[in-house]
FINUDO-486800 format. One record per residue (C-alpha): residue number from 1; x, y, z; chain; residue in one letter. Coordinates in nm, 2 decimals. Example, Ala and Ser with C-alpha at 12.3 -4.5 7.8 and 13.67 -1.06 7.14 Angstrom:
# FINUDO-486800
<rec 1, <1.23, -0.45, 0.78>, "A", "A">;
<rec 2, <1.37, -0.11, 0.71>, "A", "S">;
# end
This chain:
# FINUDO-486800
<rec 1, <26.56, 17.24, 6.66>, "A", "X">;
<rec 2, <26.83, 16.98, 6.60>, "A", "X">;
<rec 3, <27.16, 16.98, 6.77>, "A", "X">;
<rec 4, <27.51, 16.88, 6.67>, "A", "X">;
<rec 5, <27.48, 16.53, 6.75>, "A", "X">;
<rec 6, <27.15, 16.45, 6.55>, "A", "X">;
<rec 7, <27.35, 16.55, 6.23>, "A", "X">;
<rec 8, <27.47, 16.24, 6.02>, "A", "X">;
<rec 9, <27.78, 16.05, 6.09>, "A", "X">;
<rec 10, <28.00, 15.99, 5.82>, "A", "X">;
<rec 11, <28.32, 15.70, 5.90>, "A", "X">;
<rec 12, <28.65, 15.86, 5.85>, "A", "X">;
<rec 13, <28.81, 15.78, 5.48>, "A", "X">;
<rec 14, <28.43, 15.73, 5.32>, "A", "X">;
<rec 15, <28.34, 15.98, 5.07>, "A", "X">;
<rec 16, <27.98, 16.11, 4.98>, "A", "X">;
<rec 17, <27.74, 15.98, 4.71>, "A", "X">;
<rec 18, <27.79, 16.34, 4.61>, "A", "X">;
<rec 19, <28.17, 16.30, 4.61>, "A", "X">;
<rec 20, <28.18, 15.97, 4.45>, "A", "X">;
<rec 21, <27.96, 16.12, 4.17>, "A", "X">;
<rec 22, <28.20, 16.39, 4.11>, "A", "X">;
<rec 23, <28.46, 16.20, 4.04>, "A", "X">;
<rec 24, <28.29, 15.95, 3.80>, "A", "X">;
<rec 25, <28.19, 16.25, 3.62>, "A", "X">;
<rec 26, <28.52, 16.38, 3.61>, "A", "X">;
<rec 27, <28.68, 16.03, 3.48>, "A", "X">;
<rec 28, <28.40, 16.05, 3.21>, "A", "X">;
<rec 29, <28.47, 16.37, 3.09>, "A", "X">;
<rec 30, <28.87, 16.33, 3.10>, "A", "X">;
<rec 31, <28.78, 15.95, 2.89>, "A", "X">;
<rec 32, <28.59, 16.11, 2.67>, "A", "X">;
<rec 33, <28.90, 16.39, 2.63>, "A", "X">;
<rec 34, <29.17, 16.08, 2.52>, "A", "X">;
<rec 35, <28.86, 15.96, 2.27>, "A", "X">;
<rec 36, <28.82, 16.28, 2.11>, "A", "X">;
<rec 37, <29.18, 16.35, 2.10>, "A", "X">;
<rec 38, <29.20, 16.01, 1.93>, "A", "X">;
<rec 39, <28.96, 16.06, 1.69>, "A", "X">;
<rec 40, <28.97, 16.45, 1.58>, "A", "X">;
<rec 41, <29.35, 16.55, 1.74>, "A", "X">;
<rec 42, <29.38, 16.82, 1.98>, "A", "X">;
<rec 43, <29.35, 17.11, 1.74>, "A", "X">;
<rec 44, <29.00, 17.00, 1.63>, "A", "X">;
<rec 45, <28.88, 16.86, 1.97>, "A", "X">;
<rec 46, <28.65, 17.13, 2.11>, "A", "X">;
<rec 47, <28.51, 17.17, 2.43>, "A", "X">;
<rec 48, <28.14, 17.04, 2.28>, "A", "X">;
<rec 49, <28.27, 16.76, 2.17>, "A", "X">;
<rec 50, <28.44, 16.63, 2.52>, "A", "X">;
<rec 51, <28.08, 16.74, 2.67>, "A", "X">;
<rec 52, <27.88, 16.52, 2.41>, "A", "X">;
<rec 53, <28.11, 16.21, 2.45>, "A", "X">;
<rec 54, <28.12, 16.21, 2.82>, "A", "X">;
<rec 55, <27.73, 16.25, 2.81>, "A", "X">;
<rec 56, <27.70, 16.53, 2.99>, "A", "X">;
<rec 57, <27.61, 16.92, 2.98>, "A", "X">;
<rec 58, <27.85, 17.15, 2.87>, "A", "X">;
<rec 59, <27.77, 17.35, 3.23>, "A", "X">;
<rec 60, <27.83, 17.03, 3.38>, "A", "X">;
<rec 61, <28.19, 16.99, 3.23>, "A", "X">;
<rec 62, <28.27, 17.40, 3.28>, "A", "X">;
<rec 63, <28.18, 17.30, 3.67>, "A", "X">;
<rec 64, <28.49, 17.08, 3.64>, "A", "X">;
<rec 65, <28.73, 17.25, 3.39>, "A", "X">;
<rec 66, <28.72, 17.59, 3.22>, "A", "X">;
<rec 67, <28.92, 17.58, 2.92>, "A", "X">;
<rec 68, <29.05, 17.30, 2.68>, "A", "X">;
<rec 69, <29.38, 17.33, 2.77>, "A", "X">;
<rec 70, <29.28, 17.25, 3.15>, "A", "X">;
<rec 71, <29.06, 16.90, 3.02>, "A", "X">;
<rec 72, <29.38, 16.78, 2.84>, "A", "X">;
<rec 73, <29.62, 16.89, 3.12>, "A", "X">;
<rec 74, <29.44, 16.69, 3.37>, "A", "X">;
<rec 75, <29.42, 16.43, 3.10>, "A", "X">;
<rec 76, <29.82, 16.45, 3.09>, "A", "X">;
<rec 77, <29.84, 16.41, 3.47>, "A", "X">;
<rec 78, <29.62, 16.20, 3.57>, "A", "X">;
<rec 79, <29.78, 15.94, 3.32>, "A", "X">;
<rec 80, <30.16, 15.99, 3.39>, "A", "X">;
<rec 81, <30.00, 15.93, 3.77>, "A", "X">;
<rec 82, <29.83, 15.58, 3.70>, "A", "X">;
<rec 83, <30.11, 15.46, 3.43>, "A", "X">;
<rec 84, <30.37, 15.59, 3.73>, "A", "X">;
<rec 85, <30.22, 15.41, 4.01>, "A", "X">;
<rec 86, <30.16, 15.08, 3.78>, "A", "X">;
<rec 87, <30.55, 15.10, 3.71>, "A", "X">;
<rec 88, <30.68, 15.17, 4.03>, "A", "X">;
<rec 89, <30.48, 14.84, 4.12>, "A", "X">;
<rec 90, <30.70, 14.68, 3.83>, "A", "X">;
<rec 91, <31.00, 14.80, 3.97>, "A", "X">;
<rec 92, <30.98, 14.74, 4.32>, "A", "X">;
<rec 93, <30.96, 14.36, 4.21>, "A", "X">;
<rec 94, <30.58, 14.31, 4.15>, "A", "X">;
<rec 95, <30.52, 14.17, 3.80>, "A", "X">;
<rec 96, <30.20, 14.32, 3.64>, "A", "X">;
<rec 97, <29.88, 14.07, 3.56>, "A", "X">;
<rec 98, <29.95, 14.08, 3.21>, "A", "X">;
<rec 99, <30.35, 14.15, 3.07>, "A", "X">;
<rec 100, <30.41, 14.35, 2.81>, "A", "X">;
<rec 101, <30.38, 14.09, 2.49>, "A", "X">;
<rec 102, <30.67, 14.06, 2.24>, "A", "X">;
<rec 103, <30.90, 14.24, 2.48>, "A", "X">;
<rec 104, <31.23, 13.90, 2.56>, "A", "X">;
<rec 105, <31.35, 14.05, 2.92>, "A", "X">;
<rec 106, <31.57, 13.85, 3.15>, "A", "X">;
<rec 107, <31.28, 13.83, 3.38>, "A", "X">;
<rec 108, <30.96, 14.00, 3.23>, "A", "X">;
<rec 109, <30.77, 14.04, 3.50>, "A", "X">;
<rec 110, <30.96, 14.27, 3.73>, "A", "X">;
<rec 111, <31.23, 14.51, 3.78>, "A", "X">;
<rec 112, <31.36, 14.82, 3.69>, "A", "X">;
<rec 113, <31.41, 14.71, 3.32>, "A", "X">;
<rec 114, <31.07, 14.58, 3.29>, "A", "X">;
<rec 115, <30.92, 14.89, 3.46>, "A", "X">;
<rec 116, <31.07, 15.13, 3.16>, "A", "X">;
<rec 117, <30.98, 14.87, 2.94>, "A", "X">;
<rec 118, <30.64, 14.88, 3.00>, "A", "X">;
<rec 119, <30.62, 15.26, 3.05>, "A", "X">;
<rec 120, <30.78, 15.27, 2.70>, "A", "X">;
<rec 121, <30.52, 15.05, 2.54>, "A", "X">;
<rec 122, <30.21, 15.20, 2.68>, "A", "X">;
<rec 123, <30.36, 15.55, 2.52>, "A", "X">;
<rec 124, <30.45, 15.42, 2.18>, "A", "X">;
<rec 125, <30.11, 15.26, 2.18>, "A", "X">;
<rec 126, <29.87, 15.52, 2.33>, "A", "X">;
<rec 127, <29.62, 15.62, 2.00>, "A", "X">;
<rec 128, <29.59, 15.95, 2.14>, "A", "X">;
<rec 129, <29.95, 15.99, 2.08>, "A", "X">;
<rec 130, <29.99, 15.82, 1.77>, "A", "X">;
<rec 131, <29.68, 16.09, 1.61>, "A", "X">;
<rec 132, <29.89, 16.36, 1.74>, "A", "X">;
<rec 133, <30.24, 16.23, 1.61>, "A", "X">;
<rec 134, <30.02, 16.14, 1.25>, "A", "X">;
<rec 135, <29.83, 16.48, 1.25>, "A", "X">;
<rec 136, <30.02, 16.76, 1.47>, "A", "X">;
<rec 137, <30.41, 16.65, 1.51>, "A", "X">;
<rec 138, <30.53, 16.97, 1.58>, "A", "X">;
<rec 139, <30.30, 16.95, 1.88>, "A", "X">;
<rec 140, <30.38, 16.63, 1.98>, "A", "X">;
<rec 141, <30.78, 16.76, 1.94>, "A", "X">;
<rec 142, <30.69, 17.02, 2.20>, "A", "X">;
<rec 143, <30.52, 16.82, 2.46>, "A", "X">;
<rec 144, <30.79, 16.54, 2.45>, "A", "X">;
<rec 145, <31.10, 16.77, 2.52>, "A", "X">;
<rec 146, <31.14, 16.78, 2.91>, "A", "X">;
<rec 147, <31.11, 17.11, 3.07>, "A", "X">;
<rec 148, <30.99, 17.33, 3.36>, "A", "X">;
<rec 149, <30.63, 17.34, 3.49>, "A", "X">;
<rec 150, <30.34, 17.15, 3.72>, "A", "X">;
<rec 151, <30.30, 16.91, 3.44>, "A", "X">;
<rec 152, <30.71, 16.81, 3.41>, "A", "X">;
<rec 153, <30.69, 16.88, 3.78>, "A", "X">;
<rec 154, <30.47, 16.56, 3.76>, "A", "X">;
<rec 155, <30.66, 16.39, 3.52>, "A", "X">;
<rec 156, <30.98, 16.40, 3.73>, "A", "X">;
<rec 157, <30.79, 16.28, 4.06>, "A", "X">;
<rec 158, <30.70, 15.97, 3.88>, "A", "X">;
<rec 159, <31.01, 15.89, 3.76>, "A", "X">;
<rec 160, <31.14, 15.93, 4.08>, "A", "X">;
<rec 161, <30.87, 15.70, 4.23>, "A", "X">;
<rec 162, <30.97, 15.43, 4.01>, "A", "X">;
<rec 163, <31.36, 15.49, 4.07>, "A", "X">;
<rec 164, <31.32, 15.48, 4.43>, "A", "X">;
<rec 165, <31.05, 15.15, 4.41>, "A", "X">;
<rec 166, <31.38, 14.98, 4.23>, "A", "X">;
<rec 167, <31.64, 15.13, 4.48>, "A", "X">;
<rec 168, <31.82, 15.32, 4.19>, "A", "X">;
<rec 169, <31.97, 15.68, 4.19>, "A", "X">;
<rec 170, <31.69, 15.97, 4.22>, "A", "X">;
<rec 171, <31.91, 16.27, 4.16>, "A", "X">;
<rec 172, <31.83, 16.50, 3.88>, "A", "X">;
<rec 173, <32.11, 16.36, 3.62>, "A", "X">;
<rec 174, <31.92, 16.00, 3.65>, "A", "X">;
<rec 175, <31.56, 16.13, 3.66>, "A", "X">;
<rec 176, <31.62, 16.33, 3.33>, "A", "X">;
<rec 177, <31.80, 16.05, 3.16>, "A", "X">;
<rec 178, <31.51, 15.82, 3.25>, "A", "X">;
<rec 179, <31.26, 16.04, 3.14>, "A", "X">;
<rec 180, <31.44, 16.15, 2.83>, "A", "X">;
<rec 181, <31.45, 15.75, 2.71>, "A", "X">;
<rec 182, <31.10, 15.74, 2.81>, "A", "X">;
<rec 183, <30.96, 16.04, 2.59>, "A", "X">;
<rec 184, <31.12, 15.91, 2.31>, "A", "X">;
<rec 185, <30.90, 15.68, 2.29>, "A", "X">;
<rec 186, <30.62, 15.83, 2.25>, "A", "X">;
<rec 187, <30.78, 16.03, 1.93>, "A", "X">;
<rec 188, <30.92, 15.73, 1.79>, "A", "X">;
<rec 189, <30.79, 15.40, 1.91>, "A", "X">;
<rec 190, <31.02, 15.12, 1.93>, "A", "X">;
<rec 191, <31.02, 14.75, 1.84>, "A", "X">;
<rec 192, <30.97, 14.52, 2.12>, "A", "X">;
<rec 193, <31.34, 14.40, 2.09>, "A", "X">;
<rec 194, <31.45, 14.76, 2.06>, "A", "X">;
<rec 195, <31.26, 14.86, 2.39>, "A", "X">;
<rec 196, <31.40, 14.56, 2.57>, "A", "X">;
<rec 197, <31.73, 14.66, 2.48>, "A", "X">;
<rec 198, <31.72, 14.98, 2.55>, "A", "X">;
<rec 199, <31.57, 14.94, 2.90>, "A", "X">;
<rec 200, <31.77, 14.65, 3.01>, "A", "X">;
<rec 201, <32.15, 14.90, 2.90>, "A", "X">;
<rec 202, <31.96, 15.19, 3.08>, "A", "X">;
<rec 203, <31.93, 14.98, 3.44>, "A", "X">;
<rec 204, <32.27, 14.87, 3.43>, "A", "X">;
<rec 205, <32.37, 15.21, 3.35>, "A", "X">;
<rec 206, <32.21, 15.33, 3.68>, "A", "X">;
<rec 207, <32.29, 15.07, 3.83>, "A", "X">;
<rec 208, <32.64, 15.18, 3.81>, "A", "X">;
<rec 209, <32.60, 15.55, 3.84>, "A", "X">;
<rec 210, <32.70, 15.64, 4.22>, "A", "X">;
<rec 211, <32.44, 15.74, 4.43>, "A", "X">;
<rec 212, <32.42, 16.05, 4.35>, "A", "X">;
<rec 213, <32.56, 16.33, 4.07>, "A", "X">;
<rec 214, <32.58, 16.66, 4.18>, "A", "X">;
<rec 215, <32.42, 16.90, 3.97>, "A", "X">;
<rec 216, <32.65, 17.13, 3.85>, "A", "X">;
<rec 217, <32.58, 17.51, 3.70>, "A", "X">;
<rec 218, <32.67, 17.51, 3.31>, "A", "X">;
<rec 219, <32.95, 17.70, 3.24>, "A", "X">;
<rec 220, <32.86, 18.06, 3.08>, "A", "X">;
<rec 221, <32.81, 18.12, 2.72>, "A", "X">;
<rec 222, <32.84, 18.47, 2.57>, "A", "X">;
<rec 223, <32.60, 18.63, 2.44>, "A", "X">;
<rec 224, <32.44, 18.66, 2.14>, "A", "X">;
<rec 225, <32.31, 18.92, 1.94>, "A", "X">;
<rec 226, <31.96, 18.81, 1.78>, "A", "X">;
<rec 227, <31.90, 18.86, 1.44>, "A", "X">;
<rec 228, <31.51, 18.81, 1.42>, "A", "X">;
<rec 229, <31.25, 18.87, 1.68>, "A", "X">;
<rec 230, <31.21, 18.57, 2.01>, "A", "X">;
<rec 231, <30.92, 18.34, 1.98>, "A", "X">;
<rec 232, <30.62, 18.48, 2.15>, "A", "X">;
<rec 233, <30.61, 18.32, 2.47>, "A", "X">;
<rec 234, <30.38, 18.01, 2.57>, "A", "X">;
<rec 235, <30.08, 18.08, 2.71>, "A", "X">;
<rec 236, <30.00, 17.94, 3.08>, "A", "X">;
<rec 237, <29.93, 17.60, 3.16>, "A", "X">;
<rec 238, <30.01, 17.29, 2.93>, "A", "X">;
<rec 239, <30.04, 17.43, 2.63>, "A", "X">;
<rec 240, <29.77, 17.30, 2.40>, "A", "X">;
<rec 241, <29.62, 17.47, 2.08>, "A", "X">;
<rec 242, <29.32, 17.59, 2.11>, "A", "X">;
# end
C-alpha cells in the first residue's frame, strides 16, 4: 500500500508527456485546418479532411473539437493570439527578426506604425484568406465586419495589447478604428507603400487623440416598418458554413 508521498513529483510550471502530447496534436489538427482551408475553402473543408491532413483519427480530432465551426474558430483565435502578441512586441519598441519586406517606414523595425504594418501584411498575405476572398467573398465580407462575440471579444483584446505595448489610447473609439484599418486588409490587401502610409497617418492620429473618448449612446432612430422578412439569425459560435 503506497502512501501520498511515494506518488511522483511533478516541478511546478512542467506539464506532462501526456499534456505536451495534447497540445502537439491539437497544433496539428488546427495546421492542417489553415491547409485545408487553403486548398478546398471553408465550404468544402470537411471534418475528414482536417483528420487525414493532421494524420490522425477522426475520434482523435472529435476528442479535441466537435464540429467544423469549433476547428476553424480555434483556428481564428489562436492566430489573432500569436499575430497579437508578435505585434505588441513591435510596438512596444522590439523590432521583429525579419521586417516586413517592401514596406519604407521611418524606422521599420519598431513602433506602433510598424506593428499595424506588419499585422496588415500577414492578413493581406494569409493563403487561407486569399482562397476565401477568391472562392467565398460574401463570407469573407462577414467575418471582416467587427461585431459582438468571444471571437471579436478576442479581436479587441489584442488590439488593445498592442495599443497599450505602444502607450496609445485603449478606449473603445481607438480600438475599433484600429481594428477596422486592420480587417481591411484582409478584404482588400494593400501595396506595401499603401500599408506604410496608412499605418504611419493612423499612429499620429492616435497619437493625437486625448486619452480617452467617452463612448457615447447613438442618438435614437425611429422606427421602421419592414417590408420583407429579418435574416434568419446566425447560428452559435463563429459563424462558418458547414
Amino acid at each position: 500500500m503506497s502512501s501520498p508521498s511515494d506518488a511522483p513529483v511533478r516541478e511546478a510550471g512542467t506539464r506532462t508527456r501526456s499534456g505536451n502530447a495534447m497540445l502537439r496534436t491539437r497544433s496539428a489538427i488546427l495546421d492542417a485546418a489553415a491547409g485545408c482551408v487553403e486548398r478546398y475553402g471553408v465550404r468544402k473543408t470537411t471534418m475528414s479532411d482536417v483528420a487525414s491532413r493532421a494524420g490522425v483519427a477522426k475520434a482523435t480530432l472529435y476528442n479535441h473539437f466537435r464540429t467544423k465551426d469549433d476547428v476553424l474558430g480555434a483556428l481564428v483565435e489562436t492566430q489573432v493570439a500569436a499575430l497579437g502578441a508578435k505585434c505588441a512586441h513591435v510596438a512596444a519598441g522590439r523590432p521583429l527578426a525579419a521586417p516586413v519586406p517592401g514596406l519604407a517606414m521611418p524606422d521599420p523595425g519598431a513602433g506602433l506604425a510598424a506593428a499595424l504594418a506588419h499585422a496588415a501584411h500577414q492578413l493581406g498575405s494569409s493563403r487561407p484568406l486569399r482562397r476565401v476572398a477568391a472562392d467565398e467573398p460574401a463570407l469573407l465580407a462577414l467575418l471582416g465586419t467587427p461585431g459582438e462575440g468571444r471571437l471579436w471579444d478576442a479581436v479587441r483584446a489584442a488590439v488593445t495589447a498592442v495599443l497599450t505595448s505602444a502607450g496609445a489610447p485603449t478606449d473603445r473609439t481607438a480600438v475599433d478604428l484600429v481594428l477596422r484599418w486592420v480587417v481591411a486588409h484582409a478584404m482588400w490587401p494593400g501595396t506595401p507603400q499603401e500599408v506604410a502610409l496608412g499605418a504611419r497617418a493612423l499612429e499620429q492620429a492616435l497619437g493625437e487623440a486625448p486619452a480617452a473618448v467617452p463612448d457615447r449612446a447613438p442618438a435614437p432612430v425611429p422606427p421602421i416598418e419592414p417590408t420583407e422578412p429579418p435574416p434568419a439569425p446566425l447560428r452559435p459560435g463563429v459563424g462558418w458554413p458547414s
